[in-house]
The first five atom37 places (N, CA, C, CB, O) and aatype in JSON, in Angstrom:
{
  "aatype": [20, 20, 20, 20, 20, 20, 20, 20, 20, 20, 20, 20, 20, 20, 20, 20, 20, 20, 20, 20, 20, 20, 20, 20, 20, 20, 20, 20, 20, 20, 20, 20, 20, 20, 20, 20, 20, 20, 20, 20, 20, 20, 20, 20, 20, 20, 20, 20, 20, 20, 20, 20, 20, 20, 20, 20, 20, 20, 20, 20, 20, 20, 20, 20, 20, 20],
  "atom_mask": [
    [1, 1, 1, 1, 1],
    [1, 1, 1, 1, 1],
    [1, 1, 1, 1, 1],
    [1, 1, 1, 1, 1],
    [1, 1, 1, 1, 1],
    [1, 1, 1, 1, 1],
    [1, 1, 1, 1, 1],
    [1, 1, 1, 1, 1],
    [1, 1, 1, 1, 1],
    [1, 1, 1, 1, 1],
    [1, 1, 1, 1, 1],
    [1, 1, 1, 1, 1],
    [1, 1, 1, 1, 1],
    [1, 1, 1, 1, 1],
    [1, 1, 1, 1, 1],
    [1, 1, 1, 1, 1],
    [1, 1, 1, 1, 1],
    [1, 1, 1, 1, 1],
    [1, 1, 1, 1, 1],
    [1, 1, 1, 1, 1],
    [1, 1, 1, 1, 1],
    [1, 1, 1, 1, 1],
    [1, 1, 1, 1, 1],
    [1, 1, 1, 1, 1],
    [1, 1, 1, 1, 1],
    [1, 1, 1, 1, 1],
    [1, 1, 1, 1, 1],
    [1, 1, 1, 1, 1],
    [1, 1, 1, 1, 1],
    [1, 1, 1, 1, 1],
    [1, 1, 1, 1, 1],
    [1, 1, 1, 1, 1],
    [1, 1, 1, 1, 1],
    [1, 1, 1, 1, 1],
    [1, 1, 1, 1, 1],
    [1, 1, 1, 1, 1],
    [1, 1, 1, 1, 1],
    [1, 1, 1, 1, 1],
    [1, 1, 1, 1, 1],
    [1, 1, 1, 1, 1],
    [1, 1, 1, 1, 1],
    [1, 1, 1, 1, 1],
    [1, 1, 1, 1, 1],
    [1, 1, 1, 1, 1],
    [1, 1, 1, 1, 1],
    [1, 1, 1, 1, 1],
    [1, 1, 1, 1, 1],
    [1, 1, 1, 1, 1],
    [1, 1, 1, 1, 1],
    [1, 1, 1, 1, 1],
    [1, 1, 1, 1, 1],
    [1, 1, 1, 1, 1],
    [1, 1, 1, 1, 1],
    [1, 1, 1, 1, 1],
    [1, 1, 1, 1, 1],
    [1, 1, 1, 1, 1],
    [1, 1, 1, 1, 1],
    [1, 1, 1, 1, 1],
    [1, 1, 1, 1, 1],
    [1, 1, 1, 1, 1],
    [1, 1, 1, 1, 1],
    [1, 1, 1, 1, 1],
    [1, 1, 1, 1, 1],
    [1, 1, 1, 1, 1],
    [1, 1, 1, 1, 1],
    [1, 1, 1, 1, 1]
  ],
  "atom_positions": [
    [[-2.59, 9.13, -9.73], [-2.14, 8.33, -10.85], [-0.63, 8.49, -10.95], [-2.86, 8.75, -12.18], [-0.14, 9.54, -11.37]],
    [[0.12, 7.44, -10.57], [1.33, 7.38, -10.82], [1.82, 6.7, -11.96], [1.82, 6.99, -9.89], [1.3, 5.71, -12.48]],
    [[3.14, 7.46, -12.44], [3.74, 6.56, -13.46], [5.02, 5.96, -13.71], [3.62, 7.05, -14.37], [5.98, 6.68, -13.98]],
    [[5.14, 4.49, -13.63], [6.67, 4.45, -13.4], [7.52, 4.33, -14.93], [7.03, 3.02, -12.34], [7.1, 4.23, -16.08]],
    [[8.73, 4.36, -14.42], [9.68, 3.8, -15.73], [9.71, 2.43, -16.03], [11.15, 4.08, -15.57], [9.34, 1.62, -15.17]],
    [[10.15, 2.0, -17.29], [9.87, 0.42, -17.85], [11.29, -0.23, -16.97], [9.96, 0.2, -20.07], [11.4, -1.43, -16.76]],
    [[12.4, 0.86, -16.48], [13.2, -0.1, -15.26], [13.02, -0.06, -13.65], [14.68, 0.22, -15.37], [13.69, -0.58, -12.76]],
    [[11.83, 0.78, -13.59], [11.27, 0.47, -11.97], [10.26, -1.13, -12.46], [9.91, 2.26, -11.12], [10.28, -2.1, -11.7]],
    [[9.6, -1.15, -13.55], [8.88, -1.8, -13.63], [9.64, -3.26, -13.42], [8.21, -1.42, -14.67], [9.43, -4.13, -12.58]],
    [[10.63, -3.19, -14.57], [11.16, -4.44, -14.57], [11.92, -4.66, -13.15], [12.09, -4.6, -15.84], [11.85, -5.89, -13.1]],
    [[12.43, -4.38, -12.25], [12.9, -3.82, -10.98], [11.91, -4.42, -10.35], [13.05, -2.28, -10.76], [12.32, -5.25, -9.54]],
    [[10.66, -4.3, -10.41], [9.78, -4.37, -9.52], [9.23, -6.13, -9.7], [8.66, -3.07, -9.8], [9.06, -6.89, -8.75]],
    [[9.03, -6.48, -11.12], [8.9, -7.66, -11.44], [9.88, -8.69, -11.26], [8.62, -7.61, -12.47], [9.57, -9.88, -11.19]],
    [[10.98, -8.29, -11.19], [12.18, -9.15, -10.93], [12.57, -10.34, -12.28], [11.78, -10.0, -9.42], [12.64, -11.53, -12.57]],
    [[12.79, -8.5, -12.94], [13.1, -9.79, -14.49], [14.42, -8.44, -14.86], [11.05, -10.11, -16.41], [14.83, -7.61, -14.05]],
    [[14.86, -8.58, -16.3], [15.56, -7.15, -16.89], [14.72, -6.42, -17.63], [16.77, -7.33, -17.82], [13.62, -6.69, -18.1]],
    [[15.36, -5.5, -17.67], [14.54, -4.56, -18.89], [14.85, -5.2, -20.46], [15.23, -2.71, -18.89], [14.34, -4.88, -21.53]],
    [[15.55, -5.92, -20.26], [14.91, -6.59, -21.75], [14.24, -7.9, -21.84], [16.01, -6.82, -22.78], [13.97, -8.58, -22.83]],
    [[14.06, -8.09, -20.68], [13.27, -9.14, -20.55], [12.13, -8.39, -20.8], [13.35, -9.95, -19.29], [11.74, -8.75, -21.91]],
    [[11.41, -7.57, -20.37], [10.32, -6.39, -19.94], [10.22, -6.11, -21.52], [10.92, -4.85, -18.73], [9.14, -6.45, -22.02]],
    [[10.98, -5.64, -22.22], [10.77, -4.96, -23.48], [10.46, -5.93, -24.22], [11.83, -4.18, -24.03], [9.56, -5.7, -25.03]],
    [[11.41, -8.08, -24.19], [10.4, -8.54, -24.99], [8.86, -8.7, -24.96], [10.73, -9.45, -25.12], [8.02, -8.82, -25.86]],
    [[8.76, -8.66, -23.37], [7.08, -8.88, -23.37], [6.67, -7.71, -24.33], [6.22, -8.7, -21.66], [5.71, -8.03, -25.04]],
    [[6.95, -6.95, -24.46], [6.11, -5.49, -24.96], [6.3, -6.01, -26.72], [7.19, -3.45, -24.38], [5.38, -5.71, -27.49]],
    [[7.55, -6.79, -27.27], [7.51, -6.79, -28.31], [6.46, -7.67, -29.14], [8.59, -6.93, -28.45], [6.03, -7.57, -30.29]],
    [[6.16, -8.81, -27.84], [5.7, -10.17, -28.42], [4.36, -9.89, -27.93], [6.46, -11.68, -27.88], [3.64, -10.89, -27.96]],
    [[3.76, -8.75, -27.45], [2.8, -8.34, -27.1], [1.96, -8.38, -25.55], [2.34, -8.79, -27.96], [0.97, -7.76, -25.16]],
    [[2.55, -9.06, -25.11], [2.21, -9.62, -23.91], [2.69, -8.69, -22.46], [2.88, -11.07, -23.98], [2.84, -9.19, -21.35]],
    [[2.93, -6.89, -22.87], [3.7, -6.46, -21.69], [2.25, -5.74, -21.2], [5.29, -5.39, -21.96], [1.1, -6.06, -21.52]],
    [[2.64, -4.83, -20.47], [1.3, -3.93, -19.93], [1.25, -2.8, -20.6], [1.27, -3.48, -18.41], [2.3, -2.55, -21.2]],
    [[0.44, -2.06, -20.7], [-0.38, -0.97, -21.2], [0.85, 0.15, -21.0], [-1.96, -0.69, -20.27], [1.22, 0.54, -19.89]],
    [[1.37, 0.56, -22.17], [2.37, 1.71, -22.0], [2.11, 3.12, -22.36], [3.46, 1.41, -22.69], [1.3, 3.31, -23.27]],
    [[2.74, 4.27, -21.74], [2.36, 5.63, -22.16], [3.4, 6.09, -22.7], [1.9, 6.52, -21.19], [4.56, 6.04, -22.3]],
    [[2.83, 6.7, -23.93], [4.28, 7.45, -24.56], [4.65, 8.95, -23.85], [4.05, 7.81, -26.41], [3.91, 9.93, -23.74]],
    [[5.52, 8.85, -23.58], [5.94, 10.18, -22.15], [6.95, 11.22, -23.63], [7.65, 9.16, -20.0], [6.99, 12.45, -23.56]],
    [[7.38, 10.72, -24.39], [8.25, 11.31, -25.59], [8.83, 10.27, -26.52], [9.47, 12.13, -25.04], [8.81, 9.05, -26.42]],
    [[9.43, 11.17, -27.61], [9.65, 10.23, -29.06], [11.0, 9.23, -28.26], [10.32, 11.47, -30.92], [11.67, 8.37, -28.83]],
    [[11.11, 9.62, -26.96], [12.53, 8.2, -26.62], [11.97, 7.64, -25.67], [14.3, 8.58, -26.02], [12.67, 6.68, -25.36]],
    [[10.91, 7.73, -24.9], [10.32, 7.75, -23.35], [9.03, 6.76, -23.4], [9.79, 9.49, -22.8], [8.25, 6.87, -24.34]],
    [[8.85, 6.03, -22.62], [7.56, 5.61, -22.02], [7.61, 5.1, -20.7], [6.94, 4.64, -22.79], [8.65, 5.01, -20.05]],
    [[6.6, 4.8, -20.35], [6.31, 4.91, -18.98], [4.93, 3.8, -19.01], [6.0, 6.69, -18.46], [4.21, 3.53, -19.97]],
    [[4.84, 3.19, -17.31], [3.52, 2.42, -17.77], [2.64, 3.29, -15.9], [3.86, -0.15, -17.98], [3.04, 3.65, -14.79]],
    [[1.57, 3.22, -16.52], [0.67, 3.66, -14.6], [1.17, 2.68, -13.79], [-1.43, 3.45, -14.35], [1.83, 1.74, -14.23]],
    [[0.97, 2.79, -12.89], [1.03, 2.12, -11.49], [0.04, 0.96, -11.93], [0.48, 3.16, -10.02], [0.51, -0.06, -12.43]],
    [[-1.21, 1.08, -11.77], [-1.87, 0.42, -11.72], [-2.31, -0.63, -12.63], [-2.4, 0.98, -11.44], [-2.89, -1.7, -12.44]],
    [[-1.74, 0.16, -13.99], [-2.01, -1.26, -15.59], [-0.56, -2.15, -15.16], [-1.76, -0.3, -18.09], [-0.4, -3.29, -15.61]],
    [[0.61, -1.43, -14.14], [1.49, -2.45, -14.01], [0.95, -3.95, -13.03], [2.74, -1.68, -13.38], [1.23, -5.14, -13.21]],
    [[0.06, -3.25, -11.93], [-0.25, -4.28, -11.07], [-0.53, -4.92, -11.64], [-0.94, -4.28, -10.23], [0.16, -5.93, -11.81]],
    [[-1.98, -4.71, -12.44], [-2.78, -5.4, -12.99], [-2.32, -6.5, -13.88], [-3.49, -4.63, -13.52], [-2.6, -7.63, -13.47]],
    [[-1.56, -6.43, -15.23], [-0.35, -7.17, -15.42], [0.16, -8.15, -14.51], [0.56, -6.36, -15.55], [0.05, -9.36, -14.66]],
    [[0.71, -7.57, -13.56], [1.4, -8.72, -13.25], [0.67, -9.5, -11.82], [3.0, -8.25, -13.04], [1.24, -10.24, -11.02]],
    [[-0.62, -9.1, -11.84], [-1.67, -9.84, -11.05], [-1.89, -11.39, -12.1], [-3.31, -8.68, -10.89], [-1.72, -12.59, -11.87]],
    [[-2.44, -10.44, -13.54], [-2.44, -11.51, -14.66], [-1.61, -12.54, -15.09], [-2.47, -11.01, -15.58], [-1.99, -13.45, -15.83]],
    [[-0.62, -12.45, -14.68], [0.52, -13.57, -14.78], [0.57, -14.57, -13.88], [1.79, -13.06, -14.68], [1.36, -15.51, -13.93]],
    [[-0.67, -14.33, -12.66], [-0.52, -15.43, -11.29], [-1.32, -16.43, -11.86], [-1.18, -14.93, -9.6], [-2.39, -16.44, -12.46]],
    [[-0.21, -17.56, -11.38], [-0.85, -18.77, -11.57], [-0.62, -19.74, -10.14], [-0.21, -19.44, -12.98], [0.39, -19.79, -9.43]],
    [[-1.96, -20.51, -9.96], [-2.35, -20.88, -9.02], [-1.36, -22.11, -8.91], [-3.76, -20.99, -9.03], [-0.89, -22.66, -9.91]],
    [[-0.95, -22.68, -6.99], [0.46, -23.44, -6.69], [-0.34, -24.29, -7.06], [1.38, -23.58, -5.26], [-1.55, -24.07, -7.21]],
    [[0.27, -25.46, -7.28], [-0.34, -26.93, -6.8], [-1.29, -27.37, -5.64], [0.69, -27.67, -6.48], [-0.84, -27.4, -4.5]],
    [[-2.06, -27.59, -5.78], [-3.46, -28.26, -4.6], [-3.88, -26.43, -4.23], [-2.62, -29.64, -2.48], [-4.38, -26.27, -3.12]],
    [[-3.76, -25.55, -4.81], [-4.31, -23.91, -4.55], [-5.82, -23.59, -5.42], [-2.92, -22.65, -5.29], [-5.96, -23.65, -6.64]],
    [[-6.67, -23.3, -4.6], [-7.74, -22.45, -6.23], [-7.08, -21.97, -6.95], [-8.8, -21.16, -6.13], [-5.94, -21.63, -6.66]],
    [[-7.7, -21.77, -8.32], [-7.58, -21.56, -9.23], [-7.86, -20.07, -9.15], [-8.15, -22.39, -9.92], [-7.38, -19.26, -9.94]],
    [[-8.53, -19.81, -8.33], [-9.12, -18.05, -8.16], [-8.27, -17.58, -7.19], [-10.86, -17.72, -7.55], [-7.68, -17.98, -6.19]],
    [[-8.47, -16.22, -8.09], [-7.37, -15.44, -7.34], [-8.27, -14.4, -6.49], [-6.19, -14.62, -8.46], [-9.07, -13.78, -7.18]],
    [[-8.27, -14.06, -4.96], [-8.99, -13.28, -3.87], [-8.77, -12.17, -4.54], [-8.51, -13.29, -2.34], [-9.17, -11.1, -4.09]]
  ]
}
Protein backbone atom coordinates (compact mmCIF):
# COMPACT_ATOMS: atom_id res chain seq x y z
CA UNK A 1 0.00 0.00 0.00
CA UNK A 2 1.50 3.05 -1.19
CA UNK A 3 0.85 6.60 -0.52
CA UNK A 4 1.41 9.51 -2.58
CA UNK A 5 1.38 13.34 -2.05
CA UNK A 6 -1.65 15.54 -3.43
CA UNK A 7 1.53 17.01 -5.82
CA UNK A 8 2.70 13.58 -7.15
CA UNK A 9 -0.92 13.15 -7.62
CA UNK A 10 -1.64 16.21 -9.40
CA UNK A 11 1.85 15.57 -11.31
CA UNK A 12 0.63 12.44 -12.24
CA UNK A 13 -2.86 13.65 -13.55
CA UNK A 14 -1.49 16.43 -15.44
CA UNK A 15 -3.45 19.21 -13.88
CA UNK A 16 -2.00 21.72 -10.67
CA UNK A 17 -2.34 21.22 -7.28
CA UNK A 18 -4.97 23.58 -7.19
CA UNK A 19 -6.61 22.33 -9.72
CA UNK A 20 -6.42 18.87 -7.57
CA UNK A 21 -7.49 20.68 -4.35
CA UNK A 22 -10.60 22.16 -6.20
CA UNK A 23 -11.74 18.73 -7.03
CA UNK A 24 -11.35 17.84 -3.28
CA UNK A 25 -13.28 21.08 -2.45
CA UNK A 26 -16.27 20.61 -4.80
CA UNK A 27 -16.14 17.08 -3.81
CA UNK A 28 -15.27 15.28 -6.68
CA UNK A 29 -11.33 14.45 -5.73
CA UNK A 30 -10.25 10.91 -4.52
CA UNK A 31 -10.34 9.39 -1.22
CA UNK A 32 -7.75 11.28 1.02
CA UNK A 33 -5.67 10.28 4.20
CA UNK A 34 -4.99 12.58 6.85
CA UNK A 35 -1.07 11.90 7.32
CA UNK A 36 -1.18 15.25 10.01
CA UNK A 37 -3.04 18.49 11.10
CA UNK A 38 -1.05 20.10 7.66
CA UNK A 39 -0.61 16.74 5.60
CA UNK A 40 -2.60 14.41 3.46
CA UNK A 41 -1.88 12.01 1.21
CA UNK A 42 -4.15 9.82 -1.13
CA UNK A 43 -3.21 5.51 -1.73
CA UNK A 44 -2.00 4.61 -4.87
CA UNK A 45 -4.76 2.86 -5.71
CA UNK A 46 -8.09 5.23 -4.65
CA UNK A 47 -5.78 7.56 -6.98
CA UNK A 48 -6.04 5.13 -9.99
CA UNK A 49 -9.27 4.40 -9.39
CA UNK A 50 -10.31 8.11 -9.60
CA UNK A 51 -8.86 8.83 -12.35
CA UNK A 52 -9.94 5.51 -14.18
CA UNK A 53 -13.47 7.24 -13.20
CA UNK A 54 -12.97 10.26 -15.11
CA UNK A 55 -12.52 8.10 -18.57
CA UNK A 56 -14.73 8.91 -20.97
CA UNK A 57 -15.24 6.95 -24.00
CA UNK A 58 -13.64 8.72 -27.77
CA UNK A 59 -16.11 9.09 -30.34
CA UNK A 60 -17.33 5.80 -32.33
CA UNK A 61 -15.37 3.88 -28.84
CA UNK A 62 -17.55 1.58 -26.26
CA UNK A 63 -18.76 3.03 -23.76
CA UNK A 64 -17.06 0.26 -21.46
CA UNK A 65 -14.11 0.52 -20.13
CA UNK A 66 -11.77 -3.19 -20.34
Amino acid sequence: MRVITLQEAADRASITLRTLQREFSLGRGPATLVLSTRRRGILEADFEAWLLSRRRAAPGESAKVA
